[in-house]
N, C-alpha and C positions, 0 to 999 in steps of 0.2 A: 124230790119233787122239782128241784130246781135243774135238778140236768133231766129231767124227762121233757120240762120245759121248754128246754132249750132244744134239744132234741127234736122237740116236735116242730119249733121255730124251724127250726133248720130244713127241716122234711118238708115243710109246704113252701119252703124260698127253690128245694129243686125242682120241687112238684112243678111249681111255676113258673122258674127258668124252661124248666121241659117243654110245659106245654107251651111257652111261645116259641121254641126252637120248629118247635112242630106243625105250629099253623099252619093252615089251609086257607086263611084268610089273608091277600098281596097286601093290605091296610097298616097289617103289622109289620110289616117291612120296611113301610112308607120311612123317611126321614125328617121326619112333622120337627123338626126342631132348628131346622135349617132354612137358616133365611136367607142369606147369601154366602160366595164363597169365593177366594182369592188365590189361584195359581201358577204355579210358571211349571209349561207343558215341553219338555224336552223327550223327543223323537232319538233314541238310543240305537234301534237297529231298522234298514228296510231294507228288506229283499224288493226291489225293484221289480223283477221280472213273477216274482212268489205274490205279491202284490194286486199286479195287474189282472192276474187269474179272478182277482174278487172282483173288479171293475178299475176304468182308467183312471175315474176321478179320485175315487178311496186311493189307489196308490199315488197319484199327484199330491196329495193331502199330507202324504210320508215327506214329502221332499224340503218340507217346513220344518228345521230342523228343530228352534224352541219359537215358543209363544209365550205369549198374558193370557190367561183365563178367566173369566168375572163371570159371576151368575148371580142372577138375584128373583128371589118369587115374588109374581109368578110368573114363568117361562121369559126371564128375557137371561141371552147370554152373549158376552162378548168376545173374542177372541182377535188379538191381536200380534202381529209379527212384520218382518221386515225381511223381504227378499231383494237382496241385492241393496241400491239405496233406496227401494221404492217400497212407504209404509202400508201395510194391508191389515183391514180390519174390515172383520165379519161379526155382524150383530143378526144374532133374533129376539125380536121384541115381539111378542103376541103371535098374530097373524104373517106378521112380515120378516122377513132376509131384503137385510141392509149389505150389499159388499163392495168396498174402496178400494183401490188401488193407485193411489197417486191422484192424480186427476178425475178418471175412470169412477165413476159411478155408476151404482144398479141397485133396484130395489123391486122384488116381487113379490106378489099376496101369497100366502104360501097356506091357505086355512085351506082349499082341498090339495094338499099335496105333504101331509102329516111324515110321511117320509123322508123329506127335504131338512126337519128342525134337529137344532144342535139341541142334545137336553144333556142337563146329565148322569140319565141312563148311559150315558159315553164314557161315563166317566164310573160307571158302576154304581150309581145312587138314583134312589128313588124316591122323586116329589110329589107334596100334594097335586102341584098344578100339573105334572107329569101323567099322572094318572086320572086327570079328568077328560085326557085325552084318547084314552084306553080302556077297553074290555079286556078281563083280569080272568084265566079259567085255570083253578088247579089241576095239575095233572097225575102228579105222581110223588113219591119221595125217592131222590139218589143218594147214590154213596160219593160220594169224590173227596179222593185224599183219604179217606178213614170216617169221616165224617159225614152225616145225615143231614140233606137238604130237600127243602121242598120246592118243588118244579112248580112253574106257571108260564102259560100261552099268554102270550098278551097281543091284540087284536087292535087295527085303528077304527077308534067311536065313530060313527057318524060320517064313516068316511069312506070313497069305491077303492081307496087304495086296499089291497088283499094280501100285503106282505105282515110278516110274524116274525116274533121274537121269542123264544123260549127261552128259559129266566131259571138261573137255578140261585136261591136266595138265603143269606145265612140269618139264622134267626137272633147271634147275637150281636153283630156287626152292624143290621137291617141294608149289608149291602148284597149286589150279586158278585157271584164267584165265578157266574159262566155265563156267556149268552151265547144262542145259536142266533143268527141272522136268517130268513127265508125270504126271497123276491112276491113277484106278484105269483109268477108260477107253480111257487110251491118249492122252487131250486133250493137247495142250501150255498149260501153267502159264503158267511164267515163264521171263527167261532172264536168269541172273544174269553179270557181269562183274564181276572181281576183278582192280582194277588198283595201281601203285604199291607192288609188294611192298619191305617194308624188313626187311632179315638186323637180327633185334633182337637176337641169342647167335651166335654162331658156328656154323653149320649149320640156322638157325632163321628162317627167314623168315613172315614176316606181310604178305597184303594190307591194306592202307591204307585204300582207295576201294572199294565196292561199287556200282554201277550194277545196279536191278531194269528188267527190261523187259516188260509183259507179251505177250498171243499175237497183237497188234495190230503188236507193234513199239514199243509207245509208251513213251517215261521215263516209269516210275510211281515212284520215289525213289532218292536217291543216301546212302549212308550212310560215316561215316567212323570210323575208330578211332585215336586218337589216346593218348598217355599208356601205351604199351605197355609192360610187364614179361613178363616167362616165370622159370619156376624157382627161384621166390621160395621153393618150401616154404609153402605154401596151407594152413590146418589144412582137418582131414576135415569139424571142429566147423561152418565155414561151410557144408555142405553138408547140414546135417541139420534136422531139422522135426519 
């Protein structure tokens, strides 16, 4: 009796390992335990010229060899680095992109222009506040690697921007493994991979390794994050301008 017991214990823990592997609902994906998180962003490989095929800015973005990373919910993030001797830091707080450069300041309302915010989905993770910015539609299940993932379109809320993201999502990590990038036109961007996920909290997993590709196919950079934190308790005070 007792190993039938257990037995059956067992059989409903895969049951329902399974079925969240297999969700068709983006909610279960969410990473609802993350409240903020602490990085340092080192830029490993760019193809400069592989790069620009995605656009100018994205490849100028490579040329930043490491940063600071800060995130905290909902939607604000910071990112910080030093080109030459002149300090630069980019914040999104809410609505707005705060960006410095030495003296040089600039700040723009960026609430119709959802395509401009750093999230991070950048980073391979998905937030509550992320997703109230989002229309979420499943599509399909893929194979990649050996393994069964389920696909979702995700669409900007309330907003004329018309570009897409398609999301391929692991059920036990709740991060993504792949993103295609699409413009206003429908063009394909880029197409990111999110590998080397490390459980940095207990239910908190982060990719490691990001590989950009762009509509060629081609490595255009490899990016890594290392020196990971979450849950530190972030002040608000970092986030403001």
């Amino acid at each position: 009796m007792v190993k039938r017991a257990l037995l059956g214990v067992g059989l409903l823990s895969l049951c329902a390992a399974f079925a969240l592997a297999q969700s068709q609902d983006i909610n279960d994906y969410v990473q609802t335990r993350l409240r903020d998180l602490r990085a340092t962003v080192r830029q490993q490989t760019a193809n400069q010229r592989e790069l620009e095929k995605i656009n100018k800015d994205f490849a100028n973005s490579y040329r930043i060899k490491q940063m600071t990373a800060r995130y905290k919910e909902p939607s604000k993030m910071r990112l910080e680095s030093k080109v030459g001797v002149v300090n630069v830091v980019y914040i999104i707080n809410g609505n707005y992109k705060h960006v410095s450069a030495g003296p040089i300041k600039n700040t723009d309302d960026i609430s119709n222009a959802p395509g401009k915010r750093q999230s991070l989905m950048d980073f391979g993770i998905l937030t509550p506040s992320f997703m109230k910015l989002v229309n979420a539609k499943f599509l399909r299940y893929d194979h990649e690697g050996g393994v069964r993932y389920a696909v979702f379109e995700l669409t900007w809320a309330n907003s004329d921007d018309t570009s897409k993201h398609i999301v391929w999502m692991d059920g036990k990590t709740h991060t993504v493994v792949k993103r295609q990038w699409y413009n206003q036109q429908g063009k394909l961007m880029a197409t990111f991979y999110y590998k080397e996920p490390k459980e940095v909290a207990p239910g908190i997993w982060v990719p490691t390794r990001v590989e950009v590709y762009n509509a060629e196919g081609k490595l255009g950079g490899v990016t890594t994050y290392v020196d990971l934190h979450v849950n530190e308790g972030l002040p608000d005070s970092l986030f403001q301008f």
